[in-house]
Structure formats: C-alpha cells, structure tokens
C-alpha positions in Angstrom: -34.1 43.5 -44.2 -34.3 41.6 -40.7 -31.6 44.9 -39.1 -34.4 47.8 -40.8 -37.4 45.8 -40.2 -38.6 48.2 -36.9 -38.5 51.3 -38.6 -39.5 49.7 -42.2 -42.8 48.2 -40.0 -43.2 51.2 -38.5 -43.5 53.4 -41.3 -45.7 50.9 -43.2 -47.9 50.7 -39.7 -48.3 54.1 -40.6 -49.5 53.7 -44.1 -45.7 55.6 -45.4 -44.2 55.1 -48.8 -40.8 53.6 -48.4 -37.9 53.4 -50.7 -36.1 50.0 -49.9 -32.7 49.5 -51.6 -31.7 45.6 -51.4 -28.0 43.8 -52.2 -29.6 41.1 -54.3 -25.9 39.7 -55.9 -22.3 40.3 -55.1 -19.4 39.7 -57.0 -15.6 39.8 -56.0 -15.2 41.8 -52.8 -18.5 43.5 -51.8 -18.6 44.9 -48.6 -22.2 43.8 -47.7 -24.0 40.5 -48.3 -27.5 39.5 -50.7 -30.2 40.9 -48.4 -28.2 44.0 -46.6 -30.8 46.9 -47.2 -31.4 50.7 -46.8 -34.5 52.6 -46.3 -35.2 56.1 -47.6 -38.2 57.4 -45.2 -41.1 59.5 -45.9 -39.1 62.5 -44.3 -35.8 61.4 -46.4 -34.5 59.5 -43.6 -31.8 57.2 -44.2 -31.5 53.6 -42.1 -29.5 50.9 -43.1 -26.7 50.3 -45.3 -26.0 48.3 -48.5 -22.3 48.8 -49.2 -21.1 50.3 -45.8 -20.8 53.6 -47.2 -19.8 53.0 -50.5 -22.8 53.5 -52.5 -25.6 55.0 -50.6 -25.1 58.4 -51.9 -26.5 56.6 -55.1 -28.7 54.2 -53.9 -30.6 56.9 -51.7 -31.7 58.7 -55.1 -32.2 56.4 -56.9 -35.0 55.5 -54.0 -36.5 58.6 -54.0 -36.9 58.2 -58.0 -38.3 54.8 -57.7 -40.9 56.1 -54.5 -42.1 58.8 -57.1 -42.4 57.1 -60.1 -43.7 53.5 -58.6 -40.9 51.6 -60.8 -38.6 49.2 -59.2 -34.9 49.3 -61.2 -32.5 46.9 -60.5 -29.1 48.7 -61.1 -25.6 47.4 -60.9 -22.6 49.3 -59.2 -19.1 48.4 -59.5 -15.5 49.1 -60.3 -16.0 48.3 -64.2 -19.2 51.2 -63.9 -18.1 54.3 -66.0 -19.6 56.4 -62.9 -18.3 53.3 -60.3 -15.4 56.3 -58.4 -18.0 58.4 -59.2 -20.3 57.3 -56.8 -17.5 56.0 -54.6 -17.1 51.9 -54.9 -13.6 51.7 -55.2 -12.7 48.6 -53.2 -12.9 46.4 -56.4 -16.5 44.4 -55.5 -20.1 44.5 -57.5 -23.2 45.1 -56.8 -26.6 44.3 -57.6 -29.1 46.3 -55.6 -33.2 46.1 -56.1 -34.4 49.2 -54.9 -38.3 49.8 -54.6 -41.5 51.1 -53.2 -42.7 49.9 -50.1 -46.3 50.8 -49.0 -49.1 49.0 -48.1 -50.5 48.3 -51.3 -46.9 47.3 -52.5 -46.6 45.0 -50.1 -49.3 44.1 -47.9 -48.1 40.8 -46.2 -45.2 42.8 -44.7 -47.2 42.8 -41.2 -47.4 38.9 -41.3 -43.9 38.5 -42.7 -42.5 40.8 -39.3 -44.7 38.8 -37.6 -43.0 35.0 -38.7 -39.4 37.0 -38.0 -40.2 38.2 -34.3 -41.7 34.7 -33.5 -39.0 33.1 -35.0 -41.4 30.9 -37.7 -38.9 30.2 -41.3 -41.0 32.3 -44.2 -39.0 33.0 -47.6 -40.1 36.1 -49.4 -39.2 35.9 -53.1 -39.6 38.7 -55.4 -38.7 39.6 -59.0 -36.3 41.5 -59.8 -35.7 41.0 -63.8 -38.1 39.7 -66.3 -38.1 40.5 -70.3 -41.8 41.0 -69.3 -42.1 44.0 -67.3 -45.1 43.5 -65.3 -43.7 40.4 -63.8 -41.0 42.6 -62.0 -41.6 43.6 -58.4 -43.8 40.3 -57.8 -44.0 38.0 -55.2 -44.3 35.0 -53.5 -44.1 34.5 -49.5 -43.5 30.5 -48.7 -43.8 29.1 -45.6 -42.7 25.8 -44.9 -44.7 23.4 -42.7 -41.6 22.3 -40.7 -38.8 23.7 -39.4 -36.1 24.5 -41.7 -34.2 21.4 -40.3 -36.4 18.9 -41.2 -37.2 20.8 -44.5 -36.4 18.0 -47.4 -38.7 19.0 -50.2 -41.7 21.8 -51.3 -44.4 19.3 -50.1 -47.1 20.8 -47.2 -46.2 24.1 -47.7 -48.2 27.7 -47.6 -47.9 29.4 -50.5 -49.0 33.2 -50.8 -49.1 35.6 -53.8 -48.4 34.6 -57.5 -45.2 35.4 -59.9 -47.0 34.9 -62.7 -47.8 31.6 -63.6 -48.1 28.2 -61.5 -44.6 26.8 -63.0 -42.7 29.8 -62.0 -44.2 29.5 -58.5 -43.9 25.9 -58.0 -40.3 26.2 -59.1 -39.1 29.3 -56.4 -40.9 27.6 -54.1 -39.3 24.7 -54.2 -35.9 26.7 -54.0 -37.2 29.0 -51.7 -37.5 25.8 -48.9 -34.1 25.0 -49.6 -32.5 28.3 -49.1 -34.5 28.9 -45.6 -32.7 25.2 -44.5 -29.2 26.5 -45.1 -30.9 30.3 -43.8 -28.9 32.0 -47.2 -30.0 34.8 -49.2 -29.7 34.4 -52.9 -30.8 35.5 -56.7 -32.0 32.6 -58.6 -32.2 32.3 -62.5 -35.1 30.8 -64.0 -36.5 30.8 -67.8 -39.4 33.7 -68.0 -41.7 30.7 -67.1 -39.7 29.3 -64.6 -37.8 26.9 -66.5 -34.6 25.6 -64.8 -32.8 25.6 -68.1 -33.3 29.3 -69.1 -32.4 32.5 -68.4 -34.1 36.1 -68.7 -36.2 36.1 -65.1 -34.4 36.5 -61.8 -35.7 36.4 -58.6 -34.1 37.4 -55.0 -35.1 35.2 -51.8 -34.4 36.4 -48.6 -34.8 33.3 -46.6 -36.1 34.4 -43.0 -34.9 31.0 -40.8 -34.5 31.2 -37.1 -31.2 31.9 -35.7 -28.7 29.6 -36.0 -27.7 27.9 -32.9 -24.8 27.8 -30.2 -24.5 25.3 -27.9 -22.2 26.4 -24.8 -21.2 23.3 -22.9 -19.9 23.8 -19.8 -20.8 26.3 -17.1 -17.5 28.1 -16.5 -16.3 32.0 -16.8 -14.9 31.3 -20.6 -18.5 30.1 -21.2 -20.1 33.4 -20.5 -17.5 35.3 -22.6 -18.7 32.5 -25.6 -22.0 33.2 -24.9 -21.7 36.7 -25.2 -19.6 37.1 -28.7 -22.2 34.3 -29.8 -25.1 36.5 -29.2 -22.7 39.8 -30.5 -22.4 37.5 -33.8 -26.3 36.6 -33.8 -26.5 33.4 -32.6 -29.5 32.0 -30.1 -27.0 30.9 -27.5 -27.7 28.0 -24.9 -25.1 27.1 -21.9 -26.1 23.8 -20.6 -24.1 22.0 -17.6 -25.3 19.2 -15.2 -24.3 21.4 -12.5 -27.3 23.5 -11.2 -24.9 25.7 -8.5 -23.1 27.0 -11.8 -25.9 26.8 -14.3 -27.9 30.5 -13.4 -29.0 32.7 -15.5 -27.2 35.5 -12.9 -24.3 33.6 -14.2 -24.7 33.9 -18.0 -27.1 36.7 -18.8 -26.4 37.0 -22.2 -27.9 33.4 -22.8 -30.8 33.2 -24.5 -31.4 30.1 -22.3 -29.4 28.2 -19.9 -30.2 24.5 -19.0 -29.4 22.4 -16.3 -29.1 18.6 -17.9 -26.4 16.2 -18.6 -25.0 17.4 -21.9 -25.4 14.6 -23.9 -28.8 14.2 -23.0 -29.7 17.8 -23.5 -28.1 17.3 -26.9 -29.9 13.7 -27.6 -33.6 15.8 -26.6 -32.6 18.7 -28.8 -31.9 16.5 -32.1 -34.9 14.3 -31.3 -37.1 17.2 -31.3 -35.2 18.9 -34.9 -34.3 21.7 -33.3 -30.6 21.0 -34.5 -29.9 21.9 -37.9 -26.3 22.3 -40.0 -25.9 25.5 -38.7 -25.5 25.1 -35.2 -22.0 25.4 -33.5 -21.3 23.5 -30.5 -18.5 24.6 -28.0 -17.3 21.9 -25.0 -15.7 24.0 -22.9 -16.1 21.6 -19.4 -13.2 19.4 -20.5 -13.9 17.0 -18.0 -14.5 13.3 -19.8 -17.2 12.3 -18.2 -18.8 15.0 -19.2 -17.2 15.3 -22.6 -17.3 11.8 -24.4 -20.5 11.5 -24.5 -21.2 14.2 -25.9 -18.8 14.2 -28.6 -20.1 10.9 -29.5 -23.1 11.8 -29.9 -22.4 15.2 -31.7 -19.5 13.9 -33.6 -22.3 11.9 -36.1 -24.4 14.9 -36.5 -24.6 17.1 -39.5 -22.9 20.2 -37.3 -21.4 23.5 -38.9 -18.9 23.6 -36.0 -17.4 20.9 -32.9 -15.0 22.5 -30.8 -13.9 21.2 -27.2 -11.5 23.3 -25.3 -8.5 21.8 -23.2 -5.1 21.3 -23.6 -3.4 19.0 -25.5 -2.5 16.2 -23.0 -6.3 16.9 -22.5 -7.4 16.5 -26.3 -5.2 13.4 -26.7 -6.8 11.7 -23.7 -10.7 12.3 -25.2 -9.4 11.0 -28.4 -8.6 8.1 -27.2 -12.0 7.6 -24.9 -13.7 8.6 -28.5 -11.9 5.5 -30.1 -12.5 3.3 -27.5 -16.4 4.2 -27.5 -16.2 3.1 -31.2 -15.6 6.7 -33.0 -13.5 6.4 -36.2 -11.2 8.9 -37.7 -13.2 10.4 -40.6 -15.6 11.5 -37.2 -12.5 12.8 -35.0 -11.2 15.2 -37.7 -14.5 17.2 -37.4 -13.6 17.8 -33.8 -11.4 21.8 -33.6 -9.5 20.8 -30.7 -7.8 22.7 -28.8 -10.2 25.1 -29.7 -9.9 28.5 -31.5 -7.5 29.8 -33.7 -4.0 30.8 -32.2 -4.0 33.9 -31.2 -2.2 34.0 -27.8 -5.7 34.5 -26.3 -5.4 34.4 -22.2 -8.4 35.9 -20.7 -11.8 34.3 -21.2 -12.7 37.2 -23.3 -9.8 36.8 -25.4 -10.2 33.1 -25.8 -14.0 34.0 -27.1 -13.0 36.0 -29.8 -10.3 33.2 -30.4 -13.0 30.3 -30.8 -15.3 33.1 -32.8 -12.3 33.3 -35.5 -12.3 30.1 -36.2 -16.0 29.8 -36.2 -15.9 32.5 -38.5 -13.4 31.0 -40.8 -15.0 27.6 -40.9 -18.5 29.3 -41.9 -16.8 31.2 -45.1 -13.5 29.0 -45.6 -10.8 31.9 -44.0 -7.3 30.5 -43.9 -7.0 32.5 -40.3 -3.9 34.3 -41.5 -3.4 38.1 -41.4 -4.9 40.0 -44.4 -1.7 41.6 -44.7 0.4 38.4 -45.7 -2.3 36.8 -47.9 -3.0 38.0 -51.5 -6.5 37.7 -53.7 -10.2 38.3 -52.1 -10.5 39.7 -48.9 -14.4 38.0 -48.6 -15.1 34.6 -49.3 -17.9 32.6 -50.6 -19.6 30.3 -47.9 
C-alpha cells in the first residue's frame, strides 16, 4: 500500500469508493511481494501494480465488481489456474490477491494509518481475508506498538483499534502483528476461526508499516555519496557520518537523509543506546582508515546487524582483522564482516562500486548466490 498511499488518501479525502487489489501470499516465482497493491479509482483509474503486469487485466475487474457489490473476494492466480494464460501469468509464480472496497465507512482509520506512515510511527493493519464465517471477512485490527519496532519483544502496552471478532482472535494477531512490524515483513497468518494457533479456516493479511530500515554510510568520501544514493533508490533512511566536518556537508551528500559529524563509533554507540538500531540496518565503512575503523567494527561487530561491510583492499582488510583480534574480537564475530566489500563485479567508478555493495546487500537480505541467472537453475526469487 505504502507506493499508492497519496492517491488512495486522496480519493478517500474526498469521500471516493476505491477498489484496492492486495498480493496477500506468493508462491514459487511471483513477481511482486505480500503487500504490492493496485487501485481502481472512481473514474476507472488504475495506480499500482500487483504482478508487474501480469494480472492486472484481471485484478482491475474484479475491483470494479467488488466496488459495486461491497464483497471483498480473495481470488488466487497462477500457472495451475485453468484461465492462469488466460489472464496472462505465465512466469510459473502464484498469487493470492485480496481485493476490496475502500471508502470511508470501509475503512475509516485510513487517515490515522497515512498519518503513523508519513511520521514514520510502526502501526500493523491486519485484516481478514478468509473465514468459514462470512461476516468476519474484510475486518480489522490496526496495532500500534508502544515502542519502536526495535525494542518490540512482546504484545504488552500496546494500542489496539477495531475488533476481528472476538478478544482471542485479536489478542492472538496482535501479538503477531508486533512481531511482523520488528522484522518490517508483510505476511498472511493462519489462525483457527477463533484465533486458535493450532487451527486452520481464518486467515488474516498484516501489512506491518515499520520505519525504514537503516544505512549507515561511514566515511565521508565520493564512493559514499554514490552508497547513499542507491541506498535511498533501494528505500533506505541513509546517514553518512565522518569525524571530519570539511567533508561531512550536506552540499556534499544530498541524497542523505541526514549527515553527521561525530566519531563513528560514538555516533554508532548513541544510536544503539537510544534503539534506533534494529536487525535491519546495514552499515557500510567505507573510510578504511583504522583509527577510524576498529572501533567501529568492534562495536558493530556484536550487534544484531542485517549487513557489516568495510571497503579496502585486501592488504587493507587483513591489517583491521588483525587490530579486531588484538582488541579482543573472535572469529565467529569477524565472519559477519563482507570485506572487501561488494560482490565482484569489476566495479571502478564510485557509482559502479555502489551498485556492487547494493548486490550483495541485496543477496544477503534474500539469500542470492550472486551468480548470473543465466548459469543457475530453479527460482529466480527467494524467500528472505
């Protein structure tokens, strides 16, 4: 929802009915991930995309049924479908799409929901999407936790709005609701129509609304802008912190969302302190000077970190290995450490070397081997 949310809020603003198609599952090689969505406007516009072309033919009447008749239908398209080259999904993947009405009175916390995404607060909106009880379907339940999603450990001090049907089912989505918005993943659930965790017959989608993951840009040099600016292409909040205020500008690195002038391991000791470092922040060390360096990587090294990468060669790497192990760092630690960074792909300019270190970000994030497509055999798209 978070790439239609404008022109969704904008018709609602407006008091619009809005068909909203919604990838709630994949399976095998779908071409668009749980939450992509489409809109069908009051005019028959069409924004957004749920299968990058494969399926919105269907999907975009099936949402003008769904905005006449007031019905939610969850409907499956894929390969196995008698009509699945009919309506054009031939690369081999499934889908699950939710598609329904969006109005006002359909869904009249929208305003406060766009509202906890544009001041970047964590809110989970769950809704129901199959129940052998009718009525249930098309419910739901908007959970805000009372931390940030890093220090999220549990459904305690939470604020809870709307009702699924009864308070089992909404203690239980709740619950999975706060841990979805800590990893920031979109998912379909399976509960028992009560909300049993041993059952089966209700499902429910949560798109999990968390902040932007993180990337921290170490170093104030030209390759550092290029990172920060394939971070922010790839949707990261992007900092670039150096000790060095002549090279820390914002002229410098305007794509930053922020740039900070601060030793780097104390920047990153304030930033942990304060939880605003989860396990899906990336750090990049690109100043490959030691005395910068160590301690930093000491510090981040012990941290629960989706990615550690330091650039420099490899005399260079060898040399801050050994300052590591001196300082005490053991070898289950060092092997979280991509260095050299990026993946090898004869990268030269700092804008090549970006999209080198964004590769292997990439790959790390959904377990990519890094090899061409073309020599490799089985799914194309992986499973975080």
């Amino acid at each position: 929802m978070r790439e239609v949310l404008d022109e969704l809020l904008g018709w609602w603003d407006a008091g619009a009915e809005i068909g909203v198609g919604t990838v709630v599952a994949t399976f095998r090689s779908a071409p668009r991930p749980p939450g992509a969505s489409m809109l069908v406007g009051p005019e028959g516009e069409a924004v957004g995309s749920v299968s990058g072309g494969c399926v919105e033919g269907a999907v975009y009447e099936l949402a003008q049924e769904v905005v006449s008749s007031g019905e939610p239908v969850l409907q499956r398209y894929g390969i196995s479908d008698d009509d699945a080259f009919a309506v054009g999904l031939t690369c081999g993947g499934i889908l699950d799409v939710y598609v329904e009405k969006v109005s006002r009175d359909t869904f009249p916390e929208l305003g406060e929901v766009a509202a906890d995404l544009r001041n970047g607060r964590p809110v989970a909106v769950a809704t129901v999407v199959e129940h052998p009880d009718p009525t249930w379907v098309g419910r739901r339940l908007i959970v805000r936790p009372g931390a940030a999603p890093s220090a999220v450990a549990a459904a305690s001090g939470l604020q809870v709005d709307g009702t699924l049907g009864s308070p089992r089912a909404d203690a239980a989505v709740a619950d999975d609701a706060v841990g979805l918005l800590a990893h920031g993943r979109n998912a379909t659930v399976t509960y028992g129509p009560d909300g049993e965790r041993r059952g089966e017959g209700m499902r429910v989608f949560v798109w999990a609304f968390a902040p932007a993951p993180r990337m921290l840009v170490f170093g104030a040099i030209d390759f550092a802008a290029a990172v920060a600016r394939v971070g922010s292409f790839l949707g990261f909040q992007v900092t670039v912190c150096d000790a060095r205020a002549v090279f820390a500008t914002k002229t410098r690195f305007a794509d930053a969302d922020e740039v900070v002038v601060e030793w780097p391991h104390k920047y990153l000791a304030r930033e942990v302190a304060a939880g605003r470092i989860d396990s899906r922040t990336v750090l990049c060390v690109l100043t490959h000077d030691p005395k910068f360096d160590v301690p930093l990587l000491e510090i981040a090294l012990g941290l629960d970190l989706a990615y550690i990468g330091a650039m420099g060669s490899r005399r260079t790497h060898e040399d801050r290995e050994r300052r590591l192990r001196e300082r005490g760092v053991d070898e289950s630690l060092l092997a979280r450490l991509s260095s050299p960074i990026g993946l090898d792909l004869g990268a030269r300019t700092p804008e090549e070397t970006a999209i080198s270190i964004a590769a292997e970000i990439i790959a790390r994030q959904w377990g990519g081997s890094g090899e061409r497509l073309a020599e490799t055999d089985g799914r194309i798209h992986h499973d975080a």
